[in-house]
FILOZA-223092 format. One record per residue: residue in one letter; residue number from 1; chain; z, y, x of N, C-alpha, C, O in turn. Coordinates in Angstrom, 1 decimal. Atoms other than C-alpha are relative to their C-alpha. Layout:
BEGIN
(rec 'a', NUM, 'A', (Z, Y, X), (Z, Y, X), (Z, Y, X), (Z, Y, X)),
...
end
This chain:
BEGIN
(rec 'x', 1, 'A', (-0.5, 1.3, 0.4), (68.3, 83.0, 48.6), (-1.2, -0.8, -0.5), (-2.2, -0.3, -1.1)),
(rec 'x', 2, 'A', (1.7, 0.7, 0.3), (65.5, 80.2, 48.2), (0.8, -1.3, -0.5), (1.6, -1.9, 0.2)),
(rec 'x', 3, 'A', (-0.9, 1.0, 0.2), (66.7, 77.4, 46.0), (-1.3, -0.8, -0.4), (-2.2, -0.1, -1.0)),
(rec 'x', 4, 'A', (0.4, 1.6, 0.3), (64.7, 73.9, 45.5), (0.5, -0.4, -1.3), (1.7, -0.4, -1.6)),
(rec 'x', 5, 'A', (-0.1, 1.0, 0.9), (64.1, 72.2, 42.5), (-1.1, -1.0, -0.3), (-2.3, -0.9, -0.4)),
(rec 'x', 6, 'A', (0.8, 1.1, 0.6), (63.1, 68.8, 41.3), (-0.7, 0.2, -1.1), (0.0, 0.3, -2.1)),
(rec 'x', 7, 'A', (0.5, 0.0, 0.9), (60.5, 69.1, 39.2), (-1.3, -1.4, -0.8), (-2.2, -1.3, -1.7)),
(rec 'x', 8, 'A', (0.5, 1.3, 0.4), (59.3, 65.5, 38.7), (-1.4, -0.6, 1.0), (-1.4, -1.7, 1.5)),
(rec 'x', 9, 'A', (1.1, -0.1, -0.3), (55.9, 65.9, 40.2), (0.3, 0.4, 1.4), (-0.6, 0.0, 2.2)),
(rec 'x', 10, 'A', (-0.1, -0.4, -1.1), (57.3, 67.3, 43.3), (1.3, 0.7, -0.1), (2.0, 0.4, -1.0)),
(rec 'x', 11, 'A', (-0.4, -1.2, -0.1), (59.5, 70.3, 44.2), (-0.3, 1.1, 0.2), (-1.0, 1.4, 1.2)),
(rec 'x', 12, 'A', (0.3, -1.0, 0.5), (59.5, 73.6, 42.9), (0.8, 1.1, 0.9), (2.0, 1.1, 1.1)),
(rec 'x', 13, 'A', (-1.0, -1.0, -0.8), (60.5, 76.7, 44.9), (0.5, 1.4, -0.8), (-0.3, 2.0, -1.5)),
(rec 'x', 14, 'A', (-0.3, -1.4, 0.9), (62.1, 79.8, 43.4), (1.2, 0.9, 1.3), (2.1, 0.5, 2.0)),
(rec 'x', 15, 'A', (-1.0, -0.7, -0.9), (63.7, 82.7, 45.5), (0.5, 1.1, -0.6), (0.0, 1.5, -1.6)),
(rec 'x', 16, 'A', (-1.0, -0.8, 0.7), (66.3, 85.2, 44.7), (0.5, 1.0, 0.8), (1.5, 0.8, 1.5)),
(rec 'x', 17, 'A', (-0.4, -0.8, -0.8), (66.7, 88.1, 46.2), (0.7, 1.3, -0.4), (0.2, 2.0, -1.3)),
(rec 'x', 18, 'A', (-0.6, -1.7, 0.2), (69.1, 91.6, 46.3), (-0.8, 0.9, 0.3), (-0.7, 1.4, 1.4)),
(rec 'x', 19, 'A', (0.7, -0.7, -0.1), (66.7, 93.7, 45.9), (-0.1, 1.6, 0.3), (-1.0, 2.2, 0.6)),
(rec 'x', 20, 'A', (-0.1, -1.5, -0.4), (68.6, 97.3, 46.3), (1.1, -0.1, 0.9), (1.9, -0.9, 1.0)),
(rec 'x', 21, 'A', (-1.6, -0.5, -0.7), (71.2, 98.6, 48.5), (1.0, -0.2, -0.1), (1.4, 0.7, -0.9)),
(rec 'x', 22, 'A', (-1.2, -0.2, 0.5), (74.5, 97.8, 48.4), (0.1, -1.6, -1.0), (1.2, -2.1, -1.1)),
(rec 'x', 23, 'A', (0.0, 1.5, 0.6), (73.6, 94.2, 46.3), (0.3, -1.1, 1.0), (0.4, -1.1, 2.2)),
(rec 'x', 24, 'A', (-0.1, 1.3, -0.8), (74.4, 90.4, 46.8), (-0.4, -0.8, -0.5), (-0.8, -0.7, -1.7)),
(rec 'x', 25, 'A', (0.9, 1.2, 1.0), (73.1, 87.2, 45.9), (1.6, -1.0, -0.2), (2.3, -1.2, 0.8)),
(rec 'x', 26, 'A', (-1.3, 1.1, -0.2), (76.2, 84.5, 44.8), (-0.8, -0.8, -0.5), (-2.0, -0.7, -0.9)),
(rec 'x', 27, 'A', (1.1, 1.4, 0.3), (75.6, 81.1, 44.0), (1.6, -0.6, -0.2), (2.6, -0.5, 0.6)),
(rec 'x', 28, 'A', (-1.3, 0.5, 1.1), (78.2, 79.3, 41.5), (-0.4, -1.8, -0.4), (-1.6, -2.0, -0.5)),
(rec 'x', 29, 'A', (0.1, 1.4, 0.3), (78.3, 75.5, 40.7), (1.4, 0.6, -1.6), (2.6, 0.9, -1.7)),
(rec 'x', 30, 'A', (-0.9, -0.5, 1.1), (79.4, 76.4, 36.8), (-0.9, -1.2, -1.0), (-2.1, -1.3, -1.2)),
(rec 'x', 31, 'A', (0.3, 1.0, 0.8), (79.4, 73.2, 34.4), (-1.3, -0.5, 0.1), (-2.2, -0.1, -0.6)),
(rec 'x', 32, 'A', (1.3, 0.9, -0.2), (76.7, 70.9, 35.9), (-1.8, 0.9, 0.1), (-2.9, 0.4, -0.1)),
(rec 'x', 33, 'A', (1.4, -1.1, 0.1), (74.0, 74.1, 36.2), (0.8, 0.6, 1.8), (1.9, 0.7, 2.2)),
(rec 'x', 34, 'A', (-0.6, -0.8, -1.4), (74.3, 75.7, 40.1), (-0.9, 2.0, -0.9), (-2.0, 2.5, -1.3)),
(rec 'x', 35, 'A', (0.6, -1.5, 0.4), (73.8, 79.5, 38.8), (0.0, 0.9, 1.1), (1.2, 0.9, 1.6)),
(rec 'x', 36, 'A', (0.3, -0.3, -0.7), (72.3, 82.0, 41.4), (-0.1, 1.2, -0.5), (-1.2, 1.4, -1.1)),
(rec 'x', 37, 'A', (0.0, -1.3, 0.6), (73.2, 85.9, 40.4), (0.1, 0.8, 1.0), (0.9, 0.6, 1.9)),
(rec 'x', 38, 'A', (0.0, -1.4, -0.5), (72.2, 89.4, 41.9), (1.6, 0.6, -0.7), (2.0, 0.5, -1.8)),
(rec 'x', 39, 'A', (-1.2, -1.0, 0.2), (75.4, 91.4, 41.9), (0.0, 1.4, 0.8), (-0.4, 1.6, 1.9)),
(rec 'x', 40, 'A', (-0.1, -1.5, -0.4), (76.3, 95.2, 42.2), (0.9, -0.3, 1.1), (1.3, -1.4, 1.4)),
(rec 'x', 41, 'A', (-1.4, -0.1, -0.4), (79.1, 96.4, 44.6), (0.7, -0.4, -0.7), (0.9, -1.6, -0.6)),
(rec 'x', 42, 'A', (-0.9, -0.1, 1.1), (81.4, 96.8, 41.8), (0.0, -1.9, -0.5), (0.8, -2.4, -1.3)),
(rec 'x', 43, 'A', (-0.1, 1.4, 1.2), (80.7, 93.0, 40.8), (-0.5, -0.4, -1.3), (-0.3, -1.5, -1.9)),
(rec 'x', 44, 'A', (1.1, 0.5, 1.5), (78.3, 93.5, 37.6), (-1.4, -0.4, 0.4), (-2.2, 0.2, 1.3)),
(rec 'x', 45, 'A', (0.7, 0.7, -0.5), (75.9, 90.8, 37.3), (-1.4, 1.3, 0.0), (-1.1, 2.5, -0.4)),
(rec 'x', 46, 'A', (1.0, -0.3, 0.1), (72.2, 92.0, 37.5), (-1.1, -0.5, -0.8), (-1.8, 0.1, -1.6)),
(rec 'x', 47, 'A', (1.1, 0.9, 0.9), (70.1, 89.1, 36.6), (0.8, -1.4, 0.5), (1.5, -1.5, 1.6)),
(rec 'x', 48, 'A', (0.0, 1.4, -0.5), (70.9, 85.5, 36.9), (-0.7, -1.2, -0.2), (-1.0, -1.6, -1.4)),
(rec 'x', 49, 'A', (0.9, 1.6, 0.1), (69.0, 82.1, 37.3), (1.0, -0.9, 0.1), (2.0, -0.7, 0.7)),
(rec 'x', 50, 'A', (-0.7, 0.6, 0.3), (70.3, 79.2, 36.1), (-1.0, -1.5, 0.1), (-1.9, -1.7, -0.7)),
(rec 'x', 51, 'A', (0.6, 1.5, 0.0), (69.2, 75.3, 37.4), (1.2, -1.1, -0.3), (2.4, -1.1, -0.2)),
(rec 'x', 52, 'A', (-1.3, 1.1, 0.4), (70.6, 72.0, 36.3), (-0.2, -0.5, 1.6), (-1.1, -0.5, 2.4)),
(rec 'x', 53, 'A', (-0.7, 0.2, -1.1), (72.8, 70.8, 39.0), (-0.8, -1.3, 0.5), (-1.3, -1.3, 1.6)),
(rec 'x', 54, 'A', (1.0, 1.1, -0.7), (70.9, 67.6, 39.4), (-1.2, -0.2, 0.3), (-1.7, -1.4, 0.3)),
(rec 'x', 55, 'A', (1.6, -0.4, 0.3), (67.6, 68.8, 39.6), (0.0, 0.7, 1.3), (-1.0, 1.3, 1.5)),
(rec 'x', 56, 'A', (0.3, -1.1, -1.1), (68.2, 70.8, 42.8), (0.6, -0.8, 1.1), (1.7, -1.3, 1.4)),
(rec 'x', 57, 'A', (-0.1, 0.8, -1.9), (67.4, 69.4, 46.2), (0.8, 1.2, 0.6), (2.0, 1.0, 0.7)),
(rec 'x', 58, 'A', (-0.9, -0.9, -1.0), (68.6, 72.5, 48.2), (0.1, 1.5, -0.3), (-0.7, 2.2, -1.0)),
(rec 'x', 59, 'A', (0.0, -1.7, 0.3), (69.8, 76.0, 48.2), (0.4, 0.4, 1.8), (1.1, 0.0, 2.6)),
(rec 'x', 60, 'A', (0.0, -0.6, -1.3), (69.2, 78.2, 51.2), (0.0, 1.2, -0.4), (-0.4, 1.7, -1.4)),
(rec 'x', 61, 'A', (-0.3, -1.3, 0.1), (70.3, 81.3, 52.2), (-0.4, 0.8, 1.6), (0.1, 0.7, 2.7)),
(rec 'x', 62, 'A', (0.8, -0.6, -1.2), (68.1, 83.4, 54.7), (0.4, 1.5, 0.3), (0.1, 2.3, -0.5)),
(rec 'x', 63, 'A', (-0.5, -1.0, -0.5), (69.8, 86.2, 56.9), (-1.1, 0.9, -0.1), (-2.3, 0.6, -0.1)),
(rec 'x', 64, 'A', (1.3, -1.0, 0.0), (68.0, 89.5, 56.8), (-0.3, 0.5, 1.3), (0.5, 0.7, 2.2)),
(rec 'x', 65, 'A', (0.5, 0.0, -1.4), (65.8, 90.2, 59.4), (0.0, 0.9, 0.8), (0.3, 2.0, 0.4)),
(rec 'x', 66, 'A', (-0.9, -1.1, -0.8), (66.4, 92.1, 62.3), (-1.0, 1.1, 0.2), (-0.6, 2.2, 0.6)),
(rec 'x', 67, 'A', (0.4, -1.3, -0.2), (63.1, 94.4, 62.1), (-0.3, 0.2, -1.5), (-1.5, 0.5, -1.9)),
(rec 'x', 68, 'A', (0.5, -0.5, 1.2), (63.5, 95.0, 58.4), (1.2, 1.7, 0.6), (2.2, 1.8, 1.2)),
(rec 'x', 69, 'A', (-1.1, -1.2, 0.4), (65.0, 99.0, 58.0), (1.1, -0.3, -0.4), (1.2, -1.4, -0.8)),
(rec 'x', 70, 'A', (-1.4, -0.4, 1.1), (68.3, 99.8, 56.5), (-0.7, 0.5, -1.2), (-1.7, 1.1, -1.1)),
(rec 'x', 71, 'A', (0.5, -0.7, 1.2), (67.5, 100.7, 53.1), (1.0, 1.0, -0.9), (2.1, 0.3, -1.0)),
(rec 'x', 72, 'A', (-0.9, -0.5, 0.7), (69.6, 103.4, 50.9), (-0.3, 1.0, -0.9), (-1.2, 1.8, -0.6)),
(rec 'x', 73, 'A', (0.8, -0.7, 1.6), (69.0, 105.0, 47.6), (0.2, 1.7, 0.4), (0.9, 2.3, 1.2)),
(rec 'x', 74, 'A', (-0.4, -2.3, -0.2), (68.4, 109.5, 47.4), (0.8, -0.2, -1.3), (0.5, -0.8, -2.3)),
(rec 'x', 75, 'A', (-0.7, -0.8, 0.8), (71.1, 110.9, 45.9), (-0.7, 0.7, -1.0), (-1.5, 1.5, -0.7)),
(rec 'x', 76, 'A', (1.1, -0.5, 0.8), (69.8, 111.9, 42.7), (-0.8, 0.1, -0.7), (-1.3, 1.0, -1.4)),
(rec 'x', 77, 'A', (1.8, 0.2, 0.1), (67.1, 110.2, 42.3), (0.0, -0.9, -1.4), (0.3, -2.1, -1.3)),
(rec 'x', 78, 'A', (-0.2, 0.9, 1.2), (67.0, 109.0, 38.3), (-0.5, -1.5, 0.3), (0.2, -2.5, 0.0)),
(rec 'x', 79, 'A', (0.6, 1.2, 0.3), (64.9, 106.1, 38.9), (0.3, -1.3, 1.3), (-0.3, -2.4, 1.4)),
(rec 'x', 80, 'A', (-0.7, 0.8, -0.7), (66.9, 104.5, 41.5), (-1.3, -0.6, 0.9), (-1.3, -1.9, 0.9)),
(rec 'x', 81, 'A', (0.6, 0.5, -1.2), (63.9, 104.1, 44.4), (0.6, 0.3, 1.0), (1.3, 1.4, 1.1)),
(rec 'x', 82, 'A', (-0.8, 0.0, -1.8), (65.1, 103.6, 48.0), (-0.8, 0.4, 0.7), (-2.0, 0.5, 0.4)),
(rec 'x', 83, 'A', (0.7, -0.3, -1.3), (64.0, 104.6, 51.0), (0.3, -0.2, 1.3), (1.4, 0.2, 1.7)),
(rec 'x', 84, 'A', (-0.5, 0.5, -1.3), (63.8, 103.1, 54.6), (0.6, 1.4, 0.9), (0.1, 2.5, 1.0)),
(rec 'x', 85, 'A', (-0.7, -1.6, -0.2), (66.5, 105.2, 56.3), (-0.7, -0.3, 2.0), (-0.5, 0.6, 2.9)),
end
């Protein structure tokens, strides 16, 4: 997710991405802020960014690409690194 903001001077870019397996990115219009949260399966947040609603030119959302791997965690593995399967 790549969201645009007005930062007076120009526009500022910031991206947001699911970074493990099994994650998602949402994107909320919650009291005049658009907030932009990594979520588990289960639905617990991870991290969230938070812009004011009128400060943001655009929010894009970029399909994953078709020669990235599948990625999926070892069984096991305390420190939760993935591996391209």
């Amino acid at each position: 997710m790549e969201v645009l903001v007005d930062v007076g001077a120009g526009v500022e870019r910031f991206e947001i991405e699911a970074r493990r397996a099994g994650r998602r990115v949402e994107v909320a219009n919650v009291r005049k802020t658009v907030e932009v949260t990594e979520v588990t399966r289960s639905g617990t947040p991870v991290r969230t960014a938070r812009f004011m609603a009128a400060k943001v030119v655009a929010v894009v959302e970029h399909p994953a690409r078709a020669d990235e791997a599948p990625v999926r965690s070892r069984p096991g593995d305390p420190d939760g690194r993935s591996e391209a399967v």
